[in-house]
C-alpha positions in Angstrom: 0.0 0.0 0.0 1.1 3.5 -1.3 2.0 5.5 2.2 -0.1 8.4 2.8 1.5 12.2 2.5 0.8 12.5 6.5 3.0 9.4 6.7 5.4 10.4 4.6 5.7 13.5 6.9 5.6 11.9 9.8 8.3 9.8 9.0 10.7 12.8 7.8 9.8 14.0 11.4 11.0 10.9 13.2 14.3 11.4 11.0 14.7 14.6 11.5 14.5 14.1 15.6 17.4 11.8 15.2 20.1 14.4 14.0 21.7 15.9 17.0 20.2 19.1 18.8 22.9 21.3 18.0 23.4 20.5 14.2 19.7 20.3 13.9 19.0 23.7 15.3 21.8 25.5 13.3 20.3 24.0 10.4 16.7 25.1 11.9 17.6 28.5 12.3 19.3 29.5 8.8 16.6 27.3 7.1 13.5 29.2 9.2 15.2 32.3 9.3 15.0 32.6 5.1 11.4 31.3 5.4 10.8 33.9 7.8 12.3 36.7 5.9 10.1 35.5 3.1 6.9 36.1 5.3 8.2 39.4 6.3 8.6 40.6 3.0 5.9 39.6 1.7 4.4 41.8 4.7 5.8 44.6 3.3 4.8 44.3 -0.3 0.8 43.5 1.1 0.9 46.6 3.0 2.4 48.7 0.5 0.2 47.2 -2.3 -3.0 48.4 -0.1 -2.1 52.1 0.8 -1.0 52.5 -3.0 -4.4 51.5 -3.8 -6.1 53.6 -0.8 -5.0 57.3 0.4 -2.3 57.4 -2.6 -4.7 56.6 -5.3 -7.7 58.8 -3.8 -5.0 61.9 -3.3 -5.3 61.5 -7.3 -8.9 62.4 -7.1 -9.4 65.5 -6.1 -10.3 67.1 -2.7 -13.5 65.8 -2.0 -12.9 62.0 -3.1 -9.9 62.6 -1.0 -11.8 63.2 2.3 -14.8 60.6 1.7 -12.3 57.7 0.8 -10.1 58.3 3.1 -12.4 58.2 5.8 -13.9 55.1 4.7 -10.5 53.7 4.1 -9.3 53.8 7.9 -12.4 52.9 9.1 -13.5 50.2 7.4 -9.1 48.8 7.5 -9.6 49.2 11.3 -12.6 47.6 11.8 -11.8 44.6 9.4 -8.0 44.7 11.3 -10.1 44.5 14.9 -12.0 41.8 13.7 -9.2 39.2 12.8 -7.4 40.0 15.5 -10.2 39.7 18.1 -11.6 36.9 16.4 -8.5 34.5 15.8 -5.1 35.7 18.3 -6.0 38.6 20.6 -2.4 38.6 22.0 -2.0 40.0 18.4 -3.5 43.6 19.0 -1.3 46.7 19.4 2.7 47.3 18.2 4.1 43.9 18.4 7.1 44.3 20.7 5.8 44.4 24.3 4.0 41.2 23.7 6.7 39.9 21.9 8.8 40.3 25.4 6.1 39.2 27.2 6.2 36.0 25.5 10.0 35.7 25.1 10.2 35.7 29.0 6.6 34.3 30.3 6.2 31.6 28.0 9.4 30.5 26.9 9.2 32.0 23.5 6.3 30.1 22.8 3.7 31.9 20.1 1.2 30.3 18.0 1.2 30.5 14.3 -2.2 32.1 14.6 -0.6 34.8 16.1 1.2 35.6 12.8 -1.3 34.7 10.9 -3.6 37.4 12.5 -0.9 40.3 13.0 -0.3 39.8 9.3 -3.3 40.8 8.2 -4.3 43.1 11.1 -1.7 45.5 10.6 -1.1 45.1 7.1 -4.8 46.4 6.6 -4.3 49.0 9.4 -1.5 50.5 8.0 -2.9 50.1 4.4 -5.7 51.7 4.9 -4.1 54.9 6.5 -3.7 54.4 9.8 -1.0 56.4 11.4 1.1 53.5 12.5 4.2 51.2 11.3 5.2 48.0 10.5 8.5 47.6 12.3 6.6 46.4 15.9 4.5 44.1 13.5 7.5 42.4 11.8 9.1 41.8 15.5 5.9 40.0 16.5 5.1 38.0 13.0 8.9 37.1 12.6 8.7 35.9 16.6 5.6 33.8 15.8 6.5 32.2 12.7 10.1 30.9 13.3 8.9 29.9 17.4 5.5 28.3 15.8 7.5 26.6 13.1 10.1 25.4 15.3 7.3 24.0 17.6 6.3 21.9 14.7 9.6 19.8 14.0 9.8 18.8 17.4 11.2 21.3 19.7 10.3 21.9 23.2 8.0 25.1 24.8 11.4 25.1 27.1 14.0 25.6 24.0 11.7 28.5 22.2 13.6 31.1 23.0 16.4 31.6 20.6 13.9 30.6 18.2 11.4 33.6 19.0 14.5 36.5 19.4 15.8 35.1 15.9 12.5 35.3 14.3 12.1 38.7 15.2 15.7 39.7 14.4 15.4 38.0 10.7 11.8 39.7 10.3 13.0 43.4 11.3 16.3 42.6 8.9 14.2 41.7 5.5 11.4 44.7 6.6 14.0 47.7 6.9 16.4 45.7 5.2 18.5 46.9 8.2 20.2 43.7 9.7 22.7 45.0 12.1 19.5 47.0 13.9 17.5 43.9 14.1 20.5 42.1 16.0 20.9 45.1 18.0 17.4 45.7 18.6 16.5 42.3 19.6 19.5 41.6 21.6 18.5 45.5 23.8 14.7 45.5 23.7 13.9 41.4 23.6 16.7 39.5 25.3 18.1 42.8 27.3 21.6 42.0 27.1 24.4 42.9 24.2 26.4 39.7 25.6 24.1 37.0 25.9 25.0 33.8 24.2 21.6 33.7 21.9 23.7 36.3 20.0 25.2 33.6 17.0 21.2 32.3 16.9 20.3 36.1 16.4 22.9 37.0 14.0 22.3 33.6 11.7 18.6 34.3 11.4 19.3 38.2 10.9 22.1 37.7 8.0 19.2 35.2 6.5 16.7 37.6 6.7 18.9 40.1 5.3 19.4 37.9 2.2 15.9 37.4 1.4 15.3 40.9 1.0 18.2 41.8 -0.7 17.3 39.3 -3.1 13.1 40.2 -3.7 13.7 43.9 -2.7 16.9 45.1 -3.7 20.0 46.5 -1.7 18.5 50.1 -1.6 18.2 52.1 1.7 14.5 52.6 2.9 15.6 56.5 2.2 17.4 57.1 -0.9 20.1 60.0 -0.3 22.6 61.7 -2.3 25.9 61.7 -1.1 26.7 63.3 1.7 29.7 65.2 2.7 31.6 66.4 6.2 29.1 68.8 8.4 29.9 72.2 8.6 30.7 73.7 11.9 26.9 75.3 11.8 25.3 72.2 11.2 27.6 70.6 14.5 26.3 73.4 16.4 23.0 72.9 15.6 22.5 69.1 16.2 22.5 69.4 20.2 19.2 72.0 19.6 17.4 69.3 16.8 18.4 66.5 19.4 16.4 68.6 22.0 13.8 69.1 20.4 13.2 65.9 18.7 13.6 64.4 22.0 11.2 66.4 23.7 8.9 65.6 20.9 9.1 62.2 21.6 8.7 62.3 25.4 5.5 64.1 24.4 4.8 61.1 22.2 5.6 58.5 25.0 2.8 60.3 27.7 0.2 61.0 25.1 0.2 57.2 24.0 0.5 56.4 28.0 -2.6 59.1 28.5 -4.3 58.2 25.6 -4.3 54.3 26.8 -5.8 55.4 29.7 -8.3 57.1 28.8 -9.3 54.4 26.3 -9.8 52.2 28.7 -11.7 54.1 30.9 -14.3 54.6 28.2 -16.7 52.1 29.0 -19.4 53.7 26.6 -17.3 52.7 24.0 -16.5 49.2 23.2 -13.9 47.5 22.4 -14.4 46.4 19.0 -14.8 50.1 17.9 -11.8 51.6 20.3 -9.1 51.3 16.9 -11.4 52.6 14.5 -11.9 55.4 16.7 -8.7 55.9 17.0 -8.1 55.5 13.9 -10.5 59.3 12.8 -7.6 61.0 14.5 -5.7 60.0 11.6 -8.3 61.0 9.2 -9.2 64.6 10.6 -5.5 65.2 11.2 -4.0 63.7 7.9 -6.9 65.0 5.5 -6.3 68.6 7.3 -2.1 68.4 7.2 -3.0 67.2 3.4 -5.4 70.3 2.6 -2.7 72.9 4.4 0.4 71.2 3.1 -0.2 68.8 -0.1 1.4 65.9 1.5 0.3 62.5 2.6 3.0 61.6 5.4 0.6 61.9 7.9 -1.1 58.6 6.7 0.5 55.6 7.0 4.7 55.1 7.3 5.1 58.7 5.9 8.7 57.5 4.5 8.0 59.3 1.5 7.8 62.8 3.1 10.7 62.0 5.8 13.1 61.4 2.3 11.4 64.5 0.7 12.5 66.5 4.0 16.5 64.8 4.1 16.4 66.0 0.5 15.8 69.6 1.7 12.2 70.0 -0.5 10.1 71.2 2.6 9.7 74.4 4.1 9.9 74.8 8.2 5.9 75.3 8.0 5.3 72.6 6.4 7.6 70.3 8.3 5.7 71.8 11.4 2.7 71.3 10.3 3.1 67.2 9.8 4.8 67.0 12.8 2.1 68.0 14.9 -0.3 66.4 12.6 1.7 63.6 13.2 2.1 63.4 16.7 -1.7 63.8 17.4 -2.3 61.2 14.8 0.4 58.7 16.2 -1.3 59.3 19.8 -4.4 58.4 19.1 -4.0 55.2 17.2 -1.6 54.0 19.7 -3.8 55.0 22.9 -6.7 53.2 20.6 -4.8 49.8 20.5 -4.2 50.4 16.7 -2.6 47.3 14.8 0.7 48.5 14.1 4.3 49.8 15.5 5.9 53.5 16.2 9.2 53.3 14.6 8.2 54.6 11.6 5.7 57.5 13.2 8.6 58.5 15.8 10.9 58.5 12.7 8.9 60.9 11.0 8.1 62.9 13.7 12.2 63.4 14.7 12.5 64.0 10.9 10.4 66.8 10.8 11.3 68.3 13.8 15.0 68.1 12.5 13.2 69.5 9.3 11.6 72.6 10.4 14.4 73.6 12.7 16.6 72.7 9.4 14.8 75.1 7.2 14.5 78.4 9.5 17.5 78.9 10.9 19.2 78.2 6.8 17.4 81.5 6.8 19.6 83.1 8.9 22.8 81.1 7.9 24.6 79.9 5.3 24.0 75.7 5.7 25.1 73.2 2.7 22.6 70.4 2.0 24.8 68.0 3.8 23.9 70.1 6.9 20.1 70.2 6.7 20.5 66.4 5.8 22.3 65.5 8.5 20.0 67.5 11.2 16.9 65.9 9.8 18.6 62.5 10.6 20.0 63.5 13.8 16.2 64.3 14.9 15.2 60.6 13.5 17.8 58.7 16.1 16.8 61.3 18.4 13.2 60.8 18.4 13.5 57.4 18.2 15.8 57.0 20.6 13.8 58.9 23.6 11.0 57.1 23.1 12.2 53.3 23.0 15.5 53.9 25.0 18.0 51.2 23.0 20.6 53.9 21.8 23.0 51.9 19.6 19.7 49.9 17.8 18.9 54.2 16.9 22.3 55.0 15.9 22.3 51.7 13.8 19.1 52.6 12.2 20.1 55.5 10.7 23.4 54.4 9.6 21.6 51.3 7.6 18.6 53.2 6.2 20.7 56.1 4.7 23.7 54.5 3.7 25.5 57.7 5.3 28.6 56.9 7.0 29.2 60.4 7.5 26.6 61.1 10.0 27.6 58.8 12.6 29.7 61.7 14.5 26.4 63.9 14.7 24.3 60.8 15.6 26.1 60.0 18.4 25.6 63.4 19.6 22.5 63.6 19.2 21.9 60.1 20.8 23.8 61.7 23.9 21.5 65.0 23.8 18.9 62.4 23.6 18.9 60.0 26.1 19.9 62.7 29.0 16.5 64.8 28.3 14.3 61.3 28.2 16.1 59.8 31.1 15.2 63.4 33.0 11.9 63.8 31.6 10.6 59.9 31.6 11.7 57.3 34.4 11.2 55.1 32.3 11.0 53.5 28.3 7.3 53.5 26.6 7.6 49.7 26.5 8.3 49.7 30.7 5.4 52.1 31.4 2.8 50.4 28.8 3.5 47.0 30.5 2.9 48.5 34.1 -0.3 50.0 32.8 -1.2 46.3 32.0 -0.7 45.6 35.4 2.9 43.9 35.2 5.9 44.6 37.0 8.7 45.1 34.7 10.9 43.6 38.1 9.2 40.6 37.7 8.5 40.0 34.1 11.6 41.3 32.6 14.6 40.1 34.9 17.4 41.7 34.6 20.2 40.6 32.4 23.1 41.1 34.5 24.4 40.4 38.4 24.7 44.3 39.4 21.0 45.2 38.1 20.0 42.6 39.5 21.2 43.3 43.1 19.9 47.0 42.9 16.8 45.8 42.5 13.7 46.7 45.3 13.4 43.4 47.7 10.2 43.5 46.7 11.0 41.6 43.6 12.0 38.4 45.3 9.4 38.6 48.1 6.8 35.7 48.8 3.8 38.0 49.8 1.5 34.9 51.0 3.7 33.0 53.4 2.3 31.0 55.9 1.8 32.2 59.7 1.6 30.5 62.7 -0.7 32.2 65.1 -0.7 29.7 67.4 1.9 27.5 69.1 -0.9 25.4 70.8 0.5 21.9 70.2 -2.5 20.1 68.4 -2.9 23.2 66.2 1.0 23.2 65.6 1.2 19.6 65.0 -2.0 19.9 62.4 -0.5 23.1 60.7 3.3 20.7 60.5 1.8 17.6 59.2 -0.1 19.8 56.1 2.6 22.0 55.2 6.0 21.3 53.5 7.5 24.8 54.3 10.9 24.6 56.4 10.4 28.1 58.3 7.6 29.9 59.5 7.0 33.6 61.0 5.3 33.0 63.7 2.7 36.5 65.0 1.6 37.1 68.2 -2.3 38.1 69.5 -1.6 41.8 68.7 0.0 41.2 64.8 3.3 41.6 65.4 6.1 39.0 64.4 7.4 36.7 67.7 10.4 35.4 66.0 10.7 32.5 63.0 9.9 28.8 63.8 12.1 26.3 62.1 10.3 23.1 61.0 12.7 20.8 63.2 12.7 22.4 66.3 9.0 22.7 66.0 9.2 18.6 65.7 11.4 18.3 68.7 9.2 21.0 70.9 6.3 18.6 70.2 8.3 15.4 70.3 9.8 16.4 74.4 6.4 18.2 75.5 7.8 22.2 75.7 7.3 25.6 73.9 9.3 25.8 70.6 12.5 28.3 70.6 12.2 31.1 68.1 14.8 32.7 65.9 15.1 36.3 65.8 13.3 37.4 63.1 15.6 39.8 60.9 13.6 42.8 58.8 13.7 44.3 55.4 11.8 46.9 54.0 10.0 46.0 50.3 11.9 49.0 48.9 15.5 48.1 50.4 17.8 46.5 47.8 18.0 42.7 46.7 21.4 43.5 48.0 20.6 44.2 51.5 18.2 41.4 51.7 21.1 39.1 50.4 23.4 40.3 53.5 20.7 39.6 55.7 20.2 35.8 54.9 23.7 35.1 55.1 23.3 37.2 58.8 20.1 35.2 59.4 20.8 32.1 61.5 17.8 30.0 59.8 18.1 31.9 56.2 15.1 33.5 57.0 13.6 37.1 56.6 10.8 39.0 57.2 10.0 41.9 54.2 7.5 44.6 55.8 7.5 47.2 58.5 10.2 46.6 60.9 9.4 49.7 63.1 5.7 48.2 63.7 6.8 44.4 63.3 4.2 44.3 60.4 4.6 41.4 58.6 4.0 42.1 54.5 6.2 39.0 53.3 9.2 36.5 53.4 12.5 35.8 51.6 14.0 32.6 51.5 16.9 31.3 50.2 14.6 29.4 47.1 13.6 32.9 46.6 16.5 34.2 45.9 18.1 31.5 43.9 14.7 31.9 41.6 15.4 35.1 41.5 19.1 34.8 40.4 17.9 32.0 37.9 16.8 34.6 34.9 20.4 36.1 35.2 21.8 32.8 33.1 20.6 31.0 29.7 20.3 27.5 30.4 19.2 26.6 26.5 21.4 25.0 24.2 23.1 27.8 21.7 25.1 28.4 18.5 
């Protein structure tokens, strides 16, 4: 009898199990990582082949098919985007990246192919249709998906998905911006958190694949074709440290609008969810259609790239570049804070763009600047932007680098990275991605360990703390004996009648108190406050005579938690990569 296709494939699986685990995911990962570039480019071509046939086509029409199509365009691309992704991966809503790290550190990697499946089409429609919104967080999650989903299939464990899911994303990002030593950087920063970790030949293989594929199906062209640039003048030196404040402060205004915006959102229960993106998605609409009527150009719908290279070139005037920034930014806000189905690299790039732009254009009113100048200021506000709002400094710097081509801008880029990062660090505790995940009640602390021992041990005890131990509040024999026999704990705080903590009752002397008939002996209990240091609360274990502390309110003896010793091993455990890497 002829064997069946499913046994065929069932039978190349069995095979493939049997080549060893290291061969077998090298092979894995340059293999997927081409197949996943694949996906991600034909991301981008479905997303551009929908806005050309949208907002650029109506823009041919005149004024009044313009405004009518337009609106029906994001509307109607929301709705249908809401509806896939509500109906078939609801983890697939938003930008991509945050639940991307949620997964890579919660779930092992692990994501669904429906999950790529769904942000495909959600945010290719999204963006297609108008939406004020980008595809780089997109590609992070759909690259993530695909290779972890696929990897799932030929046999590898939930446990081993990890290198899978960060390479995914890398070789995704690569193909989309055609930008491979950002998606390595990017990942490793944002994703893994650490420059150093060992997933970093995994990352790079998938990236240089990805890379490869779009070289091949797109071409080796920057996403932002520029002349030749030459040295900046001393002007346009001067004048990068002003762009770089600006831009930054632009997008520290971008980072709490989307935060307020959220918020708000969600406190609209009049309004359901369903129709939350949509509505979002008529800021875009009044905003764009009104920045198109004033100005003549379309950047305020969808990626904008075409407007950010028309402002590098030096063909917009400092109103104009005004006017689509704020356009822009209000835009941007709203379909973020509306759980649009797309990313903000591209708006953030625009927005630094134009702000680089406008200042760009005035003050060459006043002073002699060469092209190179006003070039190089509307890229310096790009990586500044950028850079304020997602906080992984060399990704921004990379960025630029690969999507101009320019090697001559790198001086003013790090400048303006360094302008950058001190106004958002003292405007903004905190990155968008950090503050949007404790708005979804997480704790970064606990969800997104730190990826090295110093970090680590600056941490807030809290981080480490059991907050439901168990309490003796007796030492009554029969109710100790009944409390020992049903719990495997070691220690126990025991609390006195008016709530405050006697001391710490070891399992073995509570066994010999009740084997020889007496009242147990209690260790001094030793205090740390939630907000003290992993550090301190390290010190104090080793101090502790039964390894043993009490977290809470040692002024009042009020008992909030415990550490253990199992805690903080656990805690130490997300400092090392115990999977199998190339």
């Amino acid at each position: 009898m002829k064997p069946s296709f499913t046994d065929a494939l069932a039978s190349l699986k069995a095979r493939w199990l049997t080549i060893p685990t290291s061969a077998r995911q090298m092979v894995m990962l340059a293999s997927l990582g081409i197949f996943t570039g694949l996906v991600a480019v034909a991301f981008h071509i479905v997303s551009e082949w929908i806005a050309h046939h949208t907002y650029h086509a109506l823009a041919e029409y005149g004024t009044a098919w313009f405004i009518g199509g337009t609106l029906a365009s994001v509307v109607i691309g929301s709705l249908l985007a809401t509806w896939i992704v509500r109906r078939f991966a609801p983890q697939a809503g938003g930008g991509g990246v945050l639940p991307t790290k949620l997964a890579f550190w919660k779930d092992f990697g692990e994501m669904p192919a429906s999950t790529a499946i769904a942000k495909f089409a959600g945010s290719a429609l999204t963006m297609g249709s108008g939406v004020s919104l980008g595809p780089e967080g997109p590609a992070v999650q759909i690259g993530a998906a695909t290779l972890s989903s696929t990897a799932g299939f030929f046999g590898v464990a939930k446990q081993r998905r990890r290198i899978f899911s960060a390479a995914g994303s890398a070789a995704a990002l690569a193909a989309v911006f055609n930008a491979p030593l950002t998606a390595i950087t990017f990942v490793l920063e944002e994703i893994v958190g650490d420059l150093n970790s060992r997933l970093l030949g995994g990352i790079l293989l998938a990236a240089v694949m990805g890379a490869l594929v779009s070289h091949a199906l797109i071409g080796n062209q920057p996403a932002f074709q520029v002349a030749a640039l030459s040295e900046p003048g001393w002007r346009g030196v001067l004048l990068c440290p002003l762009v770089a404040l600006v831009a930054a402060g632009a997008g520290i205004a971008f980072h709490k609008g989307a935060l307020a915006a959220r918020l708000r959102f969600r406190g609209a229960n009049w309004l359901p969810a369903w129709a939350q993106p949509a509505t979002g998605a008529l800021g875009t609409w009044v905003l764009g259609g009104a920045a198109f009527l004033y100005t003549g150009h379309l950047g305020v719908f969808g990626i904008g790239y075409a407007d950010i290279t028309a402002c590098i070139d030096g063909r917009m005037t400092w109103s104009i570049a005004l006017v689509l920034g704020i356009a822009k930014l209000g835009a941007t806000i709203l379909a973020v804070g509306a759980g649009g189905c797309g990313g903000i690299f591209a708006p953030n790039l625009f927005l630094g763009a134009m702000c680089g732009g406008a200042i760009a254009a005035g003050a060459s009113r006043f002073m002699p600047l060469t092209h190179s100048d006003q070039a190089m200021l509307v890229m310096s506000g790009m990586c500044a932007c950028l850079g304020a709002v997602i906080r992984t400094p060399i990704t921004c710097i990379l960025l630029i680098f690969e999507v101009t081509h320019q090697f001559v801008i790198v001086p003013l880029l790090l400048l303006a990275t360094l302008v950058s990062q001190l106004v958002a660090r003292r405007l903004a505790k905190e990155g968008l991605y950090e503050e949007m995940l404790r708005q979804n009640g997480e704790d970064p602390h606990h969800v997104l360990p730190p990826r090295d021992y110093k970090r680590w041990r600056e941490l807030p005890a809290g981080t480490i703390t059991c907050f439901k131990p168990v309490v003796i509040e007796s030492l009554d024999q029969d109710r100790l004996k009944a409390l020992i026999d049903s719990d495997s704990h070691e220690r126990f705080p025991v609390r006195n009648a008016d709530g405050s903590i006697a001391g710490i009752l070891t399992r073995q002397e509570a066994a010999d108190s009740l084997a020889q008939g007496r009242e147990p002996r209690l260790a001094k209990a030793l205090w740390v406050s939630p907000h003290d240091s992993v550090s301190k609360a390290q010190k104090l274990l080793v101090e502790s005579s039964v390894n043993f502390i009490c977290v809470g309110d040692y002024r009042q003896n009020a008992l909030a938690g415990v550490i253990t010793l199992h805690d903080l091993l656990r805690g130490q455990q997300g400092l090392g990569e115990d999977e199998d890497v190339i």
